[in-house]
N, C-alpha and C positions, 0 to 999 in steps of 0.2 A: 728332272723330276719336279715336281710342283710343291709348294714349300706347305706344309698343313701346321694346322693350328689348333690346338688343343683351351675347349674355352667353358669355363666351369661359374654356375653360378655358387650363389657365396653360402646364405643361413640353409642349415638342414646338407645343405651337399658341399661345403667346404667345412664349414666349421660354424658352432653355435656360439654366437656373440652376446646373446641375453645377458650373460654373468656378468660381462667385463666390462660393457660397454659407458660407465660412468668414469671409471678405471680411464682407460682409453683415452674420455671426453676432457677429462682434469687435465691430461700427459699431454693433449694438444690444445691449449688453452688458447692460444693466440686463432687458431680452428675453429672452434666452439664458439667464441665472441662475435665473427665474422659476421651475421645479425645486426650483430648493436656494435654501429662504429664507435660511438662516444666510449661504450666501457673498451674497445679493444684500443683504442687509443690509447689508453692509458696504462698499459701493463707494464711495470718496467722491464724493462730489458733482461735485469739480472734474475728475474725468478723465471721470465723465457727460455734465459739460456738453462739455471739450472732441471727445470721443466724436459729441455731435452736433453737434458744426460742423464734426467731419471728414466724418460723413455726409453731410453736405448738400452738402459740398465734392464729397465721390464719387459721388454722384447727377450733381449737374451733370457734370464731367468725363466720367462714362460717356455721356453724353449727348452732349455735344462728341465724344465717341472716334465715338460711332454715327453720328453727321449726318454726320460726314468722311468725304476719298476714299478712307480707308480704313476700314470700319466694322469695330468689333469681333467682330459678330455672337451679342453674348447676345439682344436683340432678334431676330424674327424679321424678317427681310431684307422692307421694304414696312408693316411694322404701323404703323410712326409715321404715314404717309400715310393708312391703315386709320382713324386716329385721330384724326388731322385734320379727316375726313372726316364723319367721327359728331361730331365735335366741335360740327359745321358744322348737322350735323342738329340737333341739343339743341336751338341757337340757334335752330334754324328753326321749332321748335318740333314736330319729324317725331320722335323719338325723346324718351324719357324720359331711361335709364340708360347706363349699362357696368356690367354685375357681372362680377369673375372669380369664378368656380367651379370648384375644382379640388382635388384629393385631394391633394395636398402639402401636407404636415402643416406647415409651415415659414411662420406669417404672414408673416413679415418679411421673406421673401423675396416673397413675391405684392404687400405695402408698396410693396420698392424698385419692381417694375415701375410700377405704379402712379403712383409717385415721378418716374420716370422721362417716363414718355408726358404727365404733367401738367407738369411741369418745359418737356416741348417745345411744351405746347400753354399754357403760363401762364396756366392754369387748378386750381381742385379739386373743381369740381363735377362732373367726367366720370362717370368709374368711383366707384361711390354705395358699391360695401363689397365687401369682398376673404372670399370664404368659401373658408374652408379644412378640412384633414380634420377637424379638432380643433371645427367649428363648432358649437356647443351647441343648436344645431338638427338638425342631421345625427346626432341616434342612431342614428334605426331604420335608416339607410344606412351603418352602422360595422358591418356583419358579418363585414367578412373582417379579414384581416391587416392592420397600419399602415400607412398608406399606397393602401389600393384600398378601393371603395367604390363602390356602385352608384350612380348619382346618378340621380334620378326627380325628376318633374313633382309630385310632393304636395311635399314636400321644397323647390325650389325655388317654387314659387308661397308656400309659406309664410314664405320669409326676404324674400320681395320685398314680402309684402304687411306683412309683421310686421319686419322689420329697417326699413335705413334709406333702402330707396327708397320707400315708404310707398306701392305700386303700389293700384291701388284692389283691391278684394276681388273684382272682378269679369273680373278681369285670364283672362283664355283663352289657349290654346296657340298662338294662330297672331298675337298679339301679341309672342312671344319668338322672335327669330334666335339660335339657339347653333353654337356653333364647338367642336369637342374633334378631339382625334385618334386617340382610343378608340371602343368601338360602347360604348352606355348604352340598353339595350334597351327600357328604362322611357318615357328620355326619345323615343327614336327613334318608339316606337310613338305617343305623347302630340302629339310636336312637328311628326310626319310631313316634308314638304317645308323645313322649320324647322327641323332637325337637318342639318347640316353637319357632313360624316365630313371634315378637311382630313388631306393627308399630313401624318407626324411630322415636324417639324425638330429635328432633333439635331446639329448645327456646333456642336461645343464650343469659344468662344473661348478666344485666348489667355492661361496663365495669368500669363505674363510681362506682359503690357500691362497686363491688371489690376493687376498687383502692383505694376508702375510707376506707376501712377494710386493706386492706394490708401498709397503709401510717399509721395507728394506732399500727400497730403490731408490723412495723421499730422503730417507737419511743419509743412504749413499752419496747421494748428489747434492746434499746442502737445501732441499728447499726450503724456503721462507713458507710456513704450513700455514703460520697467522695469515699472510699475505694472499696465498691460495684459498685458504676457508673463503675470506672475502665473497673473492668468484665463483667459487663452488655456491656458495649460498645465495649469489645473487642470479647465475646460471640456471641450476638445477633444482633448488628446492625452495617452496614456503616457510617465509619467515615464521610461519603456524608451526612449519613439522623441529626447527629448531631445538628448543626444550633444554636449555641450555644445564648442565650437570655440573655439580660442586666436582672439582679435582680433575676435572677430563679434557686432556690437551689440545690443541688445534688439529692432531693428527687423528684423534681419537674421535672427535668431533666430523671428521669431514669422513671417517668410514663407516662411524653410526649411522651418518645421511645416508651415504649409500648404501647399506644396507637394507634401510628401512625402503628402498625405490626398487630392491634386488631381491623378492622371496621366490621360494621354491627351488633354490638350487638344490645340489647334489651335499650330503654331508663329507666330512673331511676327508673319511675312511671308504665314501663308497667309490666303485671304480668304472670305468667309463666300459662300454663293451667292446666284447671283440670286432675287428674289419668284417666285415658284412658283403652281402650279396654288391654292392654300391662298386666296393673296390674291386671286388670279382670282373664289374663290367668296365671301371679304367684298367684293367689291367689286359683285358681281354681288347678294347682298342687299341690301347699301348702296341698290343702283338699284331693287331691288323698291321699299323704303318710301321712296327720294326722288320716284319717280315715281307711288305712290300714287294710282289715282281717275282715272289717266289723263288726267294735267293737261296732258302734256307734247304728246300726239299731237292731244288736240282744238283746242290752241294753233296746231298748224301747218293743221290742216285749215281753220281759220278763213283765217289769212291767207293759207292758200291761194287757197280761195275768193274772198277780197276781190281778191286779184291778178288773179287770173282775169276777175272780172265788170269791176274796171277797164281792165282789155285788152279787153272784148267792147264795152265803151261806146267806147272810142278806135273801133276795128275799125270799128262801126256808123256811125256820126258821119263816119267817112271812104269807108265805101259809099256814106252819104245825099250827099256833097260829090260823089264822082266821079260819083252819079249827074245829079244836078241840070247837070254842066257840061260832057256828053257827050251829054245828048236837049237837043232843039228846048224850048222851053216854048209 
């Protein structure tokens, strides 16, 4: 059987990254710099390392925040289960991959999801490689503006077969399930019944919970925050929006910035929405390739059958009785 790939773009149809995405930017610092050699040159080493054990701290905690009764909703509301699911296929051997594909120029954001959905499934072998706008594959699809991009079937059949899910070169259109919440004319036409339009999810979580989870995770891990501000401030914001306050800490200081670059999220108490028609439709390809070949219907037809003809033999056997003990011999 032929190995299929299940390939989902990211904002609005994986998860809304609007909230966190400064979050994120701080946690991979040595990332973010990449730009400017001379400042990434110079990071020391010990606020990188402890940088990544805060990461890893806010990965998990975001996670704990999502599975609980009250979930935060950067995740889309159902995907974890989404993922479990395909998780379940891999093993089964029904599916190959998860690729995200998505014009968000931002890797480290497409990472943390990624980060995230493995973390819940303690696994890394799910989702095979995160392609983003910036993907050095994705020229001839870079023609509009930062950030948009038409995404076509040559284009992906070539990172699948040449990146790191190593699909075979033989790989076809009706081997890939995609998910976006964009039309992609390219792929639409290519993927036909395999092209899944799902609604946008936009629930911007709250930037308060976050901010409580990520001020947990700095202290957890030891970060030097004087040290981080630095970069935060020479990164992300104007030395204008600073405004420096009597009494307020380096940590306090570098979540006001982000705040002030992060409005209209959700309040602390509101809650994200129920899974939606979106997950209706992963769930509904999910059952095309688990049930495959029509394994599932000739299964019951069988033991239909066998039920049936043991009941006609009982049935029989008990005519052949009442008749023998009702006539004369």
């Amino acid at each position: 059987m032929a190995a299929n790939y299940f390939i989902f773009d990211m904002d609005e149809t994986l998860a809304e990254l609007y909230p966190v995405y400064y979050f994120v930017s701080s946690l991979r610092l040595k990332e973010s710099c990449e730009d400017d050699k001379s400042l990434c040159a110079h990071i020391p080493g010990s606020l990188l390392d402890s940088l990544d054990k805060a990461y890893h701290l806010f990965v998990q905690s975001i996670l704990e925040a999502e599975i609980s009764k009250t979930p935060l909703g950067i995740l889309r509301p159902g995907i974890l289960s989404i993922m479990q699911k395909l998780n379940q296929l891999q093993k089964n051997g029904k599916i190959k991959n998860v690729v995200i594909y998505s014009n968000n120029g931002h890797l480290e954001s497409l990472d943390f999801i990624r980060d995230i959905i493995h973390n819940y499934l303690k696994t890394t072998d799910l989702i095979k490689e995160c392609i983003h706008w910036n993907h050095h594959m994705r020229d001839e699809e870079r023609l509009m503006r930062p950030g948009a991009a038409n995404k076509t079937w040559n284009v992906l059949r070539n990172i699948l077969v040449d990146g790191n899910c190593k699909a075979p070169a033989t790989i076809e259109p009706n081997n890939i399930y995609f998910f976006d919440d964009l039309d992609h004319p390219d792929l639409q036409r290519n993927l036909g019944t395999n092209y899944y339009k799902v609604p946008g999810y936009d629930f911007r979580a709250s930037f308060e919970r976050i901010a409580s989870i990520f001020r947990e995770s700095l202290i957890k891990a030891d970060v030097n925050t004087s040290m981080l501000l630095d970069y935060v401030t020479e990164l992300f914001v104007n030395q204008a929006d600073i405004n420096d306050k009597m009494m307020e800490s380096h940590l306090d200081k570098i979540i006001r910035l982000f705040r002030m670059k992060t409005q209209g999220t959700a309040k602390s108490d509101d809650r994200p929405p129920q899974p939606d028609t979106g997950i209706l439709m992963m769930q509904a390809a999910i059952s095309r390739v688990e049930f495959q070949g029509g394994k599932r219907p000739r299964r019951r037809l069988r033991h239909s059958i066998k039920k049936k003809t043991k009941f006609s033999r009982v049935v029989s056997r008990g005519r052949k009785k009442l008749k023998s003990s009702t006539h004369p011999k």
